[in-house]
C-alpha positions in Angstrom: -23.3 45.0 12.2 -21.2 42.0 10.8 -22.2 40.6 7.8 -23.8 36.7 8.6 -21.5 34.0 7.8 -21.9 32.3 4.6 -22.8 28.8 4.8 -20.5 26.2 2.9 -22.4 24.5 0.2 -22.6 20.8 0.0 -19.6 18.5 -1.5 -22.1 16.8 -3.5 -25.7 17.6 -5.2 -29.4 15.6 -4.9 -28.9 13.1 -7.9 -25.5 13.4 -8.9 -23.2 9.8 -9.2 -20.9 9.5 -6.9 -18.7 6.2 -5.6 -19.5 5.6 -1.8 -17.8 3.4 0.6 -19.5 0.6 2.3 -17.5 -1.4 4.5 -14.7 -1.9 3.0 -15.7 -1.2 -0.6 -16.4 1.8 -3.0 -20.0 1.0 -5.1 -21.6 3.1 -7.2 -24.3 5.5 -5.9 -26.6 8.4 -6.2 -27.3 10.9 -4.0 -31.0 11.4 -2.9 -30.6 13.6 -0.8 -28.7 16.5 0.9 -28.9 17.5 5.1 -26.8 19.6 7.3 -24.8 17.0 9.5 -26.4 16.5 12.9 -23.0 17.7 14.8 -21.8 21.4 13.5 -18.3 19.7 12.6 -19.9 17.6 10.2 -21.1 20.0 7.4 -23.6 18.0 5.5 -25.0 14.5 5.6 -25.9 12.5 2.3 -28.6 9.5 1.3 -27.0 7.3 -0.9 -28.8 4.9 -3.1 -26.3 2.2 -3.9 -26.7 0.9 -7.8 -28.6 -2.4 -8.2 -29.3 -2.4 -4.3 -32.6 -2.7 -3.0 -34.0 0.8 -1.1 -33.7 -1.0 2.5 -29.6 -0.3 2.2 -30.3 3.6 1.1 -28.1 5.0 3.9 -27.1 8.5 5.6 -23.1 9.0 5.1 -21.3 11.7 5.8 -19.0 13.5 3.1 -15.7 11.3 3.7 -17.8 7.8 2.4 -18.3 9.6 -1.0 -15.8 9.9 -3.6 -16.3 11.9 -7.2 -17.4 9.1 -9.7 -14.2 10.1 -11.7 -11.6 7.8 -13.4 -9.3 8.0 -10.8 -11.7 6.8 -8.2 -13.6 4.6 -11.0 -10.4 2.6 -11.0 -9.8 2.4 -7.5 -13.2 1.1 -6.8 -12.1 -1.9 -9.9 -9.2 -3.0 -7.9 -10.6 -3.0 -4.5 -13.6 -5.6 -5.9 -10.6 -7.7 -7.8 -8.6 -7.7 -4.8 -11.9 -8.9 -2.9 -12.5 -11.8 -5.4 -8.8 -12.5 -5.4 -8.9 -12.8 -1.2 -12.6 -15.1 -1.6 -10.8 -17.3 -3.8 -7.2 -17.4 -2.3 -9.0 -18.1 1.1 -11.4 -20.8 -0.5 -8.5 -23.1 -1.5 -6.5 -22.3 1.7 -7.2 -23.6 4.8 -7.4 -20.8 7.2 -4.5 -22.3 9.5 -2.0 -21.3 6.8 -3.1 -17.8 6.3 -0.7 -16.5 8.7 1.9 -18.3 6.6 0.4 -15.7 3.4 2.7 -13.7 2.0 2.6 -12.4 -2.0 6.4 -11.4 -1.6 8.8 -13.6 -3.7 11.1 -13.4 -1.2 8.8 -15.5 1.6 9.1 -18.7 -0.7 13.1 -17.7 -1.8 13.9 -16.6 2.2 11.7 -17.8 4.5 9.9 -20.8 3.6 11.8 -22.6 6.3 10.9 -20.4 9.7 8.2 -22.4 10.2 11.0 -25.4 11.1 12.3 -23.7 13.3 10.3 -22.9 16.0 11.2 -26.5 17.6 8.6 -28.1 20.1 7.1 -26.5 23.0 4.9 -27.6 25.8 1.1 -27.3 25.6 0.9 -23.8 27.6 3.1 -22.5 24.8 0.9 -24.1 22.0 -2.3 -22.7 23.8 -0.2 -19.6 24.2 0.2 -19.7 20.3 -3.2 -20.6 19.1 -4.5 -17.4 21.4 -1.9 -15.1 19.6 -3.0 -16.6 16.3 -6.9 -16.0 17.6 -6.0 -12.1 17.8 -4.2 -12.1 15.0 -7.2 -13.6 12.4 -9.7 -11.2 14.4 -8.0 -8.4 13.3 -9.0 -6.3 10.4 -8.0 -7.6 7.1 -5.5 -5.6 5.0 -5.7 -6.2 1.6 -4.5 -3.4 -1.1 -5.3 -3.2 -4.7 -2.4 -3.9 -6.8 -2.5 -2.9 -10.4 -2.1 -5.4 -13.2 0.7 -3.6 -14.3 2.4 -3.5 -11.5 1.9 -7.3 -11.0 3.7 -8.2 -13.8 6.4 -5.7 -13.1 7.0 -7.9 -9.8 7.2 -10.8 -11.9 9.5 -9.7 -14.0 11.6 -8.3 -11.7 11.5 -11.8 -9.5 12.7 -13.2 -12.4 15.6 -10.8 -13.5 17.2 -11.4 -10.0 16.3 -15.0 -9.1 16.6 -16.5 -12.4 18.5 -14.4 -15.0 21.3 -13.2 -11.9 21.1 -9.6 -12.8 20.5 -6.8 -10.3 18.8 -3.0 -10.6 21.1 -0.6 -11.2 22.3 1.3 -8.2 21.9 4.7 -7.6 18.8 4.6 -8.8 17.6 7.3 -11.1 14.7 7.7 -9.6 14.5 6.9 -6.3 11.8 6.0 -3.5 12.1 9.9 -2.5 11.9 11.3 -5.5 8.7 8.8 -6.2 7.5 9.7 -3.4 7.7 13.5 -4.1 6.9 13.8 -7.3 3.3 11.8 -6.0 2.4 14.4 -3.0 3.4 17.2 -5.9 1.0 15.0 -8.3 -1.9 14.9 -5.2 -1.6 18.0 -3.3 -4.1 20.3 -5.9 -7.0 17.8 -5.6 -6.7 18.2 -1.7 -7.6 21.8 0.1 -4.8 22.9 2.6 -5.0 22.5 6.2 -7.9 19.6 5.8 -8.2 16.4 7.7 -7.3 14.9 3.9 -3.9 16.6 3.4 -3.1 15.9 6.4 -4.0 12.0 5.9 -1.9 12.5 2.5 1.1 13.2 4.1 1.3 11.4 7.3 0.5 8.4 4.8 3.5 9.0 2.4 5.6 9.7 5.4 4.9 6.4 6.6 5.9 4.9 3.4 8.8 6.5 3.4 9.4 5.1 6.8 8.4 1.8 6.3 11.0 1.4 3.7 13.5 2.6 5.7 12.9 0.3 8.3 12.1 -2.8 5.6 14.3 -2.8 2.9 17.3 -4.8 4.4 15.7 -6.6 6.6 12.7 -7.8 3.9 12.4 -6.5 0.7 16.0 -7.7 -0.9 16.2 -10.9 -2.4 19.7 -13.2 -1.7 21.1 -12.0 -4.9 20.9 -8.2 -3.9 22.7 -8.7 -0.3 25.9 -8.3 -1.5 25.0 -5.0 -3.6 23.3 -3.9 -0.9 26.5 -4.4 1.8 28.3 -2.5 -1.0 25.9 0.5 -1.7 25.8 1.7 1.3 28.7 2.8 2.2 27.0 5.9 0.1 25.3 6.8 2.6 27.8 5.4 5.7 30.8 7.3 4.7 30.1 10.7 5.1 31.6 12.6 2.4 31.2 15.8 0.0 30.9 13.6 -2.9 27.8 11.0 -1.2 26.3 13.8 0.7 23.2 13.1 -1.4 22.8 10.1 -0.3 21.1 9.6 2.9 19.4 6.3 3.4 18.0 3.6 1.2 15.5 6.1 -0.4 18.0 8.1 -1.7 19.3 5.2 -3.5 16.6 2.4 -4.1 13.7 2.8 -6.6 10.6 1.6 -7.4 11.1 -1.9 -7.6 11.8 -2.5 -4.2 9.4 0.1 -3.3 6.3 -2.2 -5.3 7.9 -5.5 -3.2 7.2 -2.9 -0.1 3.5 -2.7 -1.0 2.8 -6.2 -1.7 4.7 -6.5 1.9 2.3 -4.7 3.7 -0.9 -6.3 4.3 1.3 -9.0 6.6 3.4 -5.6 7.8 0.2 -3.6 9.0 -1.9 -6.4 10.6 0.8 -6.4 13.2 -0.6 -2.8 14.4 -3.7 -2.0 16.2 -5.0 0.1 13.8 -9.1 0.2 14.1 -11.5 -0.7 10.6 -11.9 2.6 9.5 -8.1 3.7 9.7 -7.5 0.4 7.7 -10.1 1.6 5.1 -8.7 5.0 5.1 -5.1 4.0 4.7 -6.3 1.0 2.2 -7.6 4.0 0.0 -4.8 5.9 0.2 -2.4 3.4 -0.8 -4.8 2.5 -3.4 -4.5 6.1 -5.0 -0.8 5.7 -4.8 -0.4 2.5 -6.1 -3.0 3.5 -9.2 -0.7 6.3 -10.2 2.8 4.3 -9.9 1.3 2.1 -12.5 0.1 5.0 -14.7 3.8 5.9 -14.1 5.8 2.7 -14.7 7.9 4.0 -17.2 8.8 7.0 -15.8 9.8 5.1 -12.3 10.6 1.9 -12.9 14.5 0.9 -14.8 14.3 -0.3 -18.3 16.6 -2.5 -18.0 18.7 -4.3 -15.2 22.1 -4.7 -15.0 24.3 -8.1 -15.3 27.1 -8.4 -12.8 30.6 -9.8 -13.2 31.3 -13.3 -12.0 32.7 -12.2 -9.6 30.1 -10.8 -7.9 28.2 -13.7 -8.6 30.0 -16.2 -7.0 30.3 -13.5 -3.5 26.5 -12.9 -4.2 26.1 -17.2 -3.9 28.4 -17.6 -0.5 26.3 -14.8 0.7 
């Protein structure tokens, strides 16, 4: 006779700390108590206590709300409530008609601070026609992700190299979006068990990233100053020779500064898609976790210094 299966243990134990999602948030909780899952695809079920909460909000989660109350995830759970208060306040002092208007990209105020001119007058069925697009567009879910401190101020900076100082990353990067990108699924990969719903989430999200900057960095994420390097650098990957064959898009060449103006990008890029809550959460997480360990990273990723161009490149980069 077969030997019986063995049944999988729990994820997590009675009483141990964990983080757990609620909504949109991680909080910190404690397990009270461990069930089998009431469908066989969902192993086990857990009641959370949520710290400081009153016992009415103790709830039944499944393993994919809880998170190991590690650093990593410590961390995570810190930006998502800053990024929270950030949004409460942001909103408070903005009146919610100009929220479509939001943007934290540099380049919306340098580049496109004037589209709203130019949409000329229309009659009223295209106003009402408006207003019911901007209707659906405030009811969907909102997309804010955590952005480090560090790699805050590493926008800044960069915003001010370029727009104020006229110098310009230096091109090839040394380490560029694919490399960055590789070196984080390398980084991830161990913490996540092969073939599970979670790897797989891993990868289609860094693929997306990938794609996303393919798609964006042209058409968004440069800055005036950087068109003309731009028209110039890629004729790497245009001309088709032995010498460029390593090049083969923008994230064989471009690094991690225009991959942070990317991720400040995409709050206004992703509320375009239908994606449902808990995919937003899901992805919010992920590009939490990747964000978290750029900025733990900034100095192996990010140039030391940028580069100053001739003149003549600065008066071609002006007549742009």
């Amino acid at each position: 006779m077969a030997p019986a299966r063995q049944q999988p243990s729990p994820q997590f134990s009675k009483d141990e700390k964990v983080l757990c999602f609620h909504m949109d948030m991680l909080y910190e909780a404690k397990i009270m108590d461990v069930q089998p899952g009431d469908k066989p695809g969902d192993g086990f079920r857990y009641k959370v206590h949520y710290k400081g909460w009153k016992n009415t909000w103790d709830d039944w989660v499944l393993a994919d709300r809880i998170r190991p109350f590690d650093d990593e995830h410590k961390e995570l759970a810190a930006q998502l409530h800053a990024q929270l208060k950030h949004s409460l306040q942001k909103n408070a002092k903005q009146p919610k008609k100009n929220l479509r208007n939001g943007g934290d990209s540099a380049r919306g105020s340098e580049e496109r601070g004037s589209a709203a001119a130019q949409g000329g007058r229309g009659g009223r069925r295209g106003k009402d026609w408006e207003l019911e697009q901007e209707d659906a567009f405030h009811s969907k879910p909102m997309i804010n992700i955590p952005v480090p401190d560090h790699v805050q101020a590493m926008l800044v900076d960069d915003w001010e190299n370029i727009t104020k100082n006229n110098q310009l990353v230096p091109l090839p990067h040394p380490k560029p979006v694919n490399v960055i990108l590789e070196d984080y699924l390398a980084f991830e990969r161990p913490h996540r068990e092969e073939g599970s719903a979670s790897m797989d989430i891993l990868e289609e999200v860094v693929a997306g990233l990938r794609e996303y900057f393919e798609k964006a960095l042209s058409r968004i994420l440069l800055y005036r100053f950087e068109r003309h390097q731009y028209m110039e650098i890629r004729k790497l990957w245009d001309t088709n020779t032995e010498e460029n064959a390593q090049y083969k898009n923008v994230c064989d060449v471009y690094g991690a500064e225009h991959l942070a103006r990317l991720i400040v990008s995409l709050p206004d890029l992703l509320a375009q898609t239908n994606m449902d809550q808990q995919s937003v959460s899901r992805l919010r997480e992920e590009i939490g976790k990747f964000t978290v360990w750029l900025a733990r990273n900034c100095e192996t990723y990010f140039v030391k210094e940028y580069e100053t161009p001739s003149q003549e490149y600065i008066d071609k980069a002006r007549s742009f």
